[in-house]
Each structure stands twice: as C-alpha cells, then as structure tokens.
C-alpha positions in Angstrom: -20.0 47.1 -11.2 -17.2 45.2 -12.8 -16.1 41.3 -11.6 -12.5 43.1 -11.0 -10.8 46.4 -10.0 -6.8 46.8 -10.5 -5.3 49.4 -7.8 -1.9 50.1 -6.9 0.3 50.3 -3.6 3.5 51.7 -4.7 4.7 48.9 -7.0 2.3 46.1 -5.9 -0.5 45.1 -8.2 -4.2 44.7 -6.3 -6.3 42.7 -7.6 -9.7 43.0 -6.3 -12.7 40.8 -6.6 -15.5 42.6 -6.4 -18.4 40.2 -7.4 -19.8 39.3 -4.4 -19.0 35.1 -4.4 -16.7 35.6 -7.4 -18.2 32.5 -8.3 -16.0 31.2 -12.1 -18.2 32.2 -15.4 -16.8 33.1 -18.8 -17.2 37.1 -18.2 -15.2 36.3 -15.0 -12.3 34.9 -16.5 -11.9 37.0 -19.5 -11.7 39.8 -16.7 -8.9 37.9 -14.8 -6.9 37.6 -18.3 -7.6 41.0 -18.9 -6.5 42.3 -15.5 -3.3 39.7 -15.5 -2.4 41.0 -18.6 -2.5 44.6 -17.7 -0.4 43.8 -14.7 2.1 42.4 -16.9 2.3 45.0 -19.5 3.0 47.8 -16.3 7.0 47.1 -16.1 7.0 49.1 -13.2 5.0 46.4 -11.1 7.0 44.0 -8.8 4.1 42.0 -7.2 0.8 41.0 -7.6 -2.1 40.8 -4.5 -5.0 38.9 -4.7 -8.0 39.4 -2.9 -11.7 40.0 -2.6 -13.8 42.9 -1.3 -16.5 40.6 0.1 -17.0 40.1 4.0 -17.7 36.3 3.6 -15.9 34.5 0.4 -12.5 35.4 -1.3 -14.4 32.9 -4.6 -16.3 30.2 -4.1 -15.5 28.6 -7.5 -17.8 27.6 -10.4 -20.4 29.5 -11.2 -23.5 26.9 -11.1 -26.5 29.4 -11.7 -24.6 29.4 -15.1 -22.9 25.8 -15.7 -25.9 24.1 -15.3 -28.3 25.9 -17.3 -25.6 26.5 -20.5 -25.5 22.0 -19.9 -29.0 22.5 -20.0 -29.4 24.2 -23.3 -26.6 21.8 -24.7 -24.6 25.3 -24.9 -21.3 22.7 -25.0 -18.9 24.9 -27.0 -19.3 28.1 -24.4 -18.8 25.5 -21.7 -15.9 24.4 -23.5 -14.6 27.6 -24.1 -15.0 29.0 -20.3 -13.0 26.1 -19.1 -10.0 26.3 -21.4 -10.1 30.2 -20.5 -10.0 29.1 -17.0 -6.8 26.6 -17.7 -5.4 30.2 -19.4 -6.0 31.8 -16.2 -4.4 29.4 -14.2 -1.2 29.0 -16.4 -0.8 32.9 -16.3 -0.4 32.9 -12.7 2.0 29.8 -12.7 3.9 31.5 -15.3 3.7 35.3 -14.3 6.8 36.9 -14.1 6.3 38.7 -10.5 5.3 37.2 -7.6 1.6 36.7 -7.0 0.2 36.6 -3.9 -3.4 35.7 -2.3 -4.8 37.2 0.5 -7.7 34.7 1.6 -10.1 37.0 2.9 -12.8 34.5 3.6 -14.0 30.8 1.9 -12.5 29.9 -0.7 -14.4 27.0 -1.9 -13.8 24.4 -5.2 -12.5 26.7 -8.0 -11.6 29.5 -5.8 -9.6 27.6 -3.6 -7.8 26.6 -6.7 -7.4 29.7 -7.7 -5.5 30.2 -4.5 -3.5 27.3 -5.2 -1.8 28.7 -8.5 -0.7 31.5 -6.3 2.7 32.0 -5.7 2.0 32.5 -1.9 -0.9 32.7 0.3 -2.0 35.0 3.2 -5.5 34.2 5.2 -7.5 34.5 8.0 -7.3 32.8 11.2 -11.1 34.7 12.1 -13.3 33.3 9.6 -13.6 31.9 5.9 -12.4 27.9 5.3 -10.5 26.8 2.5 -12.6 23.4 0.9 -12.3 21.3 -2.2 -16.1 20.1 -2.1 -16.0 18.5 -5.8 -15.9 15.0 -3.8 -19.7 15.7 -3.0 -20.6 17.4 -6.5 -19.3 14.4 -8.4 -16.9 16.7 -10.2 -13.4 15.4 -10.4 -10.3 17.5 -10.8 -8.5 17.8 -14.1 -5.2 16.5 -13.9 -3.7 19.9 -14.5 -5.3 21.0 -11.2 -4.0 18.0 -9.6 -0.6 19.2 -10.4 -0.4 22.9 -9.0 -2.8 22.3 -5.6 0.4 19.7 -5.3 2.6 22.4 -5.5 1.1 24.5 -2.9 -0.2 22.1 0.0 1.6 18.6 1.4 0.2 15.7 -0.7 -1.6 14.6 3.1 -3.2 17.0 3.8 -4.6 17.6 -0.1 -5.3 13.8 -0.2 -7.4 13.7 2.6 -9.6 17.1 1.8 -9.6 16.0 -1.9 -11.3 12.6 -0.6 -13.2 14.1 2.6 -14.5 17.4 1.2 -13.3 18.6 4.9 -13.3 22.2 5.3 -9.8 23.3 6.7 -9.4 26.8 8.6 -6.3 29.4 8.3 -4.6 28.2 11.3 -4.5 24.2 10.0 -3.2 25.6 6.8 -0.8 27.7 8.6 0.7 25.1 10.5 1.1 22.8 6.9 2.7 25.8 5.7 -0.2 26.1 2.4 0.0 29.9 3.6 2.3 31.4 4.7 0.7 33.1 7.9 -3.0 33.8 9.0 -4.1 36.5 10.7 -6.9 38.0 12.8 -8.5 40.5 11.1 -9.1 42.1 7.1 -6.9 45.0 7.7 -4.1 43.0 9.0 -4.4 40.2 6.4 -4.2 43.3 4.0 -1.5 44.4 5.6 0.6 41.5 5.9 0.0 40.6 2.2 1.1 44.0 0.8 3.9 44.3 3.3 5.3 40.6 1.7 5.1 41.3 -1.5 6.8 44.7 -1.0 9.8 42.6 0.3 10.2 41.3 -3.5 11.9 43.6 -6.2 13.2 40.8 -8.5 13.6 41.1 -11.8 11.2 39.8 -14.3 13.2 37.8 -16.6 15.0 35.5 -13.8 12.0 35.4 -12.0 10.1 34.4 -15.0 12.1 31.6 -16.0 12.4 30.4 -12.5 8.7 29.9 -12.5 8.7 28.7 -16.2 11.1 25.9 -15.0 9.8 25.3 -11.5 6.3 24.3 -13.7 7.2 23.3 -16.7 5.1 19.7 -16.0 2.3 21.7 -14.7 2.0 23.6 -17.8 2.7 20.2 -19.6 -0.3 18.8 -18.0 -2.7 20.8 -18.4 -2.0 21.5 -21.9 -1.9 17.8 -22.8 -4.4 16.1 -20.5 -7.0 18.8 -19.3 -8.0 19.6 -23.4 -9.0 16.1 -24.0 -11.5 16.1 -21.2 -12.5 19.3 -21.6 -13.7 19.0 -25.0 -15.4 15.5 -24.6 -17.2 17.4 -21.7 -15.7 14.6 -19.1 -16.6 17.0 -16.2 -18.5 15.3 -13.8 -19.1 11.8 -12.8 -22.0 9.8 -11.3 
C-alpha cells in the first residue's frame, strides 16, 4: 500500500494518510511532495483536505525505527537529505496557492502535529486523539523555522507552555484557543465539516497565492536561513 492516496470531492483535494502512524521518513516525504505537487498542477482544485485513514493517529511525527538506526550507521547525508525534504514539505503548504486544510482525525504527535500546524486551518476531534509536542522529553529541539509557523497557528501561551511541558492538549482546549477551528464528535462528522469548509472557498490562485507568500514571507526566511545550518551540522538533538 502506498504512504498516501489523492481523492477528490468535487473540487477539494483529499489527501489521505494511509500508513498506519504516518510516522516522517524520506519515502514519506517525497510522497507528500509528490501528492502536493499533483494538487497543484490540477487547476481545477480549490482546496486541499488533510487527513488520515487510521482509527488512532492522524501522524505521530518522526519516524524513529528509521532515524536512529540511519544515526547508527553514520548514514548523515540521507538524514540530511530527509530533513531538508521535510522543510520542502512544510514550505509547500505555507506557500500553496489553495487553502489547505487538516482534519485531525486522532494524535497528532511531534512532527505530525507540526505538520498540522503549516495547515492553513484545522478541523479535529473532540472524542479522541491529542495534539502533543513531546520533543521536550526526546531532547530534540525545534528548528527555528518550526518555531515560526506553530506561532502562526496557536497563541504563543498556549505553544509556550506545551513546547516546555510536553502536555498533551485535547480538541476541545484547542478549540476554545481557536488552533482549530471546530472539533467534533465523531470521524464522519469531522470529515464532514472539513470538506464542507473548504467547499466554502473558491478563490483564485494567484491572489490567494501571494497572500500566503506575503502573510509568510519570514517563515519561509527562516527556515531557509537558519534550519540549513543545523541541519547539516546534524544539530538535532540535545542532551
């Protein structure tokens, strides 16, 4: 089975995670670019849905069962590579043209709740699945590029404290911060909400575009000036 299938509703884009965890490895972000880019070149799209067909997890981040054997074997340029590919995922969603959308089906954990985060909007549920940034007890600190958009997308409170606590949050505490935009009881009506928003847009690309391209013009800044340098002295975790 592939990491990703691409369906459509009418002219909303469904991205759907289909490897169980959806855990962050270099096959799984060469499949997001592939998918994002496919969205992009379909003019006839208006908005992009993001989700995950697991029961449990919408992406629970970095793929360990791979990081730390590749650090292992001393495998530092695919390391290197993955996580630059990762920063080119991220920087597609800040920058695509349509709206994008996540619908938090479950936990979305370290990398996957960042993920989330360079979302345009997000959608979860109030039932089950937490929202967590656990690098706090991994001793792996953000890049400054993440830093930047998780700003963008939750009060700099409430990120503080679950930056520094590891805290995991639920749907309805992130509903009443306003980090989503509405959480709901159940998968079908998460679904259902998510694709009923982003039906509501029908913008058009180039003003929408260059909003975005404006809006995170520093973001993009960021993470092309100070992730690299970390990234390729391997600066990834701390003791």
């Amino acid at each position: 089975m592939e990491n990703i299938a691409l369906t459509y509703d009418g002219d909303v884009a469904i991205l759907l995670m289909q490897n169980g965890e959806n855990r962050h490895n270099p096959a799984y972000a060469q499949d997001m670019l592939k998918s994002l880019q496919r969205v992009i070149e379909n003019a006839s799209c208006k908005a992009l849905v993001i989700t995950s067909n697991d029961e449990k997890c919408f992406s629970l981040g970095i793929d360990t069962d791979w990081l730390m054997p590749a650090m292992k074997a001393q495998q530092f340029d695919e390391i290197k590579a993955f996580m630059h590919s990762m920063d080119d995922v991220f920087k597609t969603l800040l920058l695509l043209p349509l709206p994008v959308i996540a619908a938090i089906n479950g936990h979305a954990f370290g990398n996957g709740a960042i993920l989330a985060c360079a979302c345009d909007f997000r959608f979860m549920r109030s039932d089950k699945g937490f929202f967590c940034f656990p690098e706090v007890d991994l001793s792996i600190p953000f890049l400054p590029g993440m830093i930047e958009f998780v700003k963008k997308a939750m009060p700099y409170y409430r990120f503080n404290e679950m930056k520094l606590s590891g805290r995991r949050v639920s749907g309805l505490e992130l509903e009443q911060d306003h980090v989503i935009e509405k959480a709901f009881d159940s998968q079908e009506a998460l679904m259902l909400g998510a694709v009923e928003y982003a039906k509501t847009f029908d913008k058009k690309r180039g003003i929408f575009g260059e909003h975005k391209k404006r809006l995170h013009k520093h973001i993009v800044n960021t993470i092309d000036t100070e992730n690299k340098p970390l990234i390729e002295s391997l600066s990834l975790m701390t003791k």
